[in-house]
N, C-alpha and C positions, 0 to 999 in steps of 0.2 A: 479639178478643184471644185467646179458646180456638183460633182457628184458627193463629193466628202461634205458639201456647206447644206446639200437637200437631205445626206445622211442624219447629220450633226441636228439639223433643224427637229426630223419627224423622233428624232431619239429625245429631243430635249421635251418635246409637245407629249412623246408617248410620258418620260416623269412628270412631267405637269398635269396631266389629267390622272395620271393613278396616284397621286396624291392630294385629290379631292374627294372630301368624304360624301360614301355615299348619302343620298335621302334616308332620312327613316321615316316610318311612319308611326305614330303615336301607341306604342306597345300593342303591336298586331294591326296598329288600324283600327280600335275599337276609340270610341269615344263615351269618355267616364258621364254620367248624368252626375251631376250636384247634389245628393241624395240625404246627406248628413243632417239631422233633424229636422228631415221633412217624414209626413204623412201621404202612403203610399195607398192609393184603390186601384184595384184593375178592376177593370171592366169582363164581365163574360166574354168567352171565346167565341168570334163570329166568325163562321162555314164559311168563305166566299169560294171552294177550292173546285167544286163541280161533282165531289166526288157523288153526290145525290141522283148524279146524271149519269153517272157509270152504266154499262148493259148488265155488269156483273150484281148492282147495287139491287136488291128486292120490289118489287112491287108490292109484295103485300105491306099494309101500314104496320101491325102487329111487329114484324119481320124488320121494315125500317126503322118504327118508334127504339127497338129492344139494340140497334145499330147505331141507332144517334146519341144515344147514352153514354160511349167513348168517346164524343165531343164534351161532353160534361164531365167525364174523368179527364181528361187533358187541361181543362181549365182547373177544374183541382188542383191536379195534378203541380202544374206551376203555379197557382197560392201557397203549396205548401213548400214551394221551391223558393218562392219569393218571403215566407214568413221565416222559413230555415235560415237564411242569410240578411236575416234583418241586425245581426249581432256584425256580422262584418262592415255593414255598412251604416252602421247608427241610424235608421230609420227603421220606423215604425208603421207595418201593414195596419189597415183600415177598413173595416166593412162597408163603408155611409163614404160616397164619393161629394159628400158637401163638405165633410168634416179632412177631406185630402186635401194637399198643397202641392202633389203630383197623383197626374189619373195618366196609368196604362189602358191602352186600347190594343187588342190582339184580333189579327186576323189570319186566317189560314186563305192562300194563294195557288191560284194555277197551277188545279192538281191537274196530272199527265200521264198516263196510262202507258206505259213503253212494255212489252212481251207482260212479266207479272213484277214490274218495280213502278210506283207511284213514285213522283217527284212532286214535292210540293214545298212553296213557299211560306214561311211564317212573316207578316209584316207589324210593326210595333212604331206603334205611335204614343208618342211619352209626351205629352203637357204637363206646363208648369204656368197654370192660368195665373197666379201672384204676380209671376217675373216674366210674363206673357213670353213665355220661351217652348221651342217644339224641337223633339231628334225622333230621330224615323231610323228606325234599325231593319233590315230582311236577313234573314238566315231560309236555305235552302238543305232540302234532308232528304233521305227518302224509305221508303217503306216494302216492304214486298212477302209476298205471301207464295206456299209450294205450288206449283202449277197445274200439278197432277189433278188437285181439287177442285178447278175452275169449272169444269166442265160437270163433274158431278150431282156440287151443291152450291150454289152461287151467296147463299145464306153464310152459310161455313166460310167459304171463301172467302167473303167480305169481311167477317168479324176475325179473320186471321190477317188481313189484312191492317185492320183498322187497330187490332193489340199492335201490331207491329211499327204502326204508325202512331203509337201512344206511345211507345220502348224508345225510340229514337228521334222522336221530340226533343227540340233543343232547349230544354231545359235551362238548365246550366248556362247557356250562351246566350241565352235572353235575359236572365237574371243578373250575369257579371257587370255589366255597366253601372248598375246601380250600386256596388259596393269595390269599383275599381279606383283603385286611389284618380283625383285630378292634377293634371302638370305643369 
């Protein structure tokens, strides 16, 4: 009888718990910024990732100067990723971060050199000085260049490296909060 009543018990406990709904998390886990007629400034893209410190990275300036210039297409890059989806999100990009009611701040994170794949972090800091509010977003991505060529030209190497790491820049994932509906 104690064996039918411990049966009857863990049977009744197993439908009780599988008829609790799971957790969700707020569509994917991403959290919408409040974007809808506000004035949007990003900030220039700032380096913090080490890649300058690479062995593979140039010495000569010439060589670096003409390598750091794909830091400046990637902040393009997502202006124009952020001014494209300004229709989705009823806000308006801004060139003059006085004239903003939210300012992007981007940084590039703890790059890490593994065989020939860079892993590197993007972090986004989004103020909203009006409504004295802050959300911090990181996306993690990575990058990698043939290996064949490392040895070679380390010039080469790196700017194969560095397109590669402009192509798969998360664009897109940084930009969707700003015109993801809120719930």
């Amino acid at each position: 009888m104690k064996q039918f009543i411990k049966s009857l018990a863990l049977a009744f406990l197993a439908v009780v718990i599988s008829c609790v709904p799971a957790t969700r998390k707020n569509s994917g886990g991403v959290t919408a910024v409040p974007s809808t007629n506000e004035k949007i400034w990003l900030a220039p893209l700032i380096d913090n990732s080490g890649i300058t410190r690479l062995d593979e990275w140039p010495r000569d300036s010439l060589q670096a100067n003409i390598l750091s210039r794909h830091f400046d297409e990637i902040g393009s890059k997502l202006l124009s990723e952020f001014r494209r989806c300004e229709k989705y999100g009823h806000y308006q990009t801004v060139d003059d971060s006085l004239q903003s009611t939210i300012r992007v701040f981007t940084s590039l994170e703890g790059g890490r050199m593994r065989n020939d794949t860079l892993q590197l972090r993007v972090s986004l800091l989004v103020t909203s000085p009006l409504e004295n509010q802050r959300w911090t977003f990181v996306h993690e991505f990575f990058a990698t260049a043939p290996g064949n060529r490392k040895e070679g030209d380390p010039f080469h190497y790196v700017g194969l490296l560095l397109v590669d790491l402009s192509n798969s820049f998360p664009y897109r994932q940084i930009v969707y909060p700003f015109y993801k509906t809120t719930e």
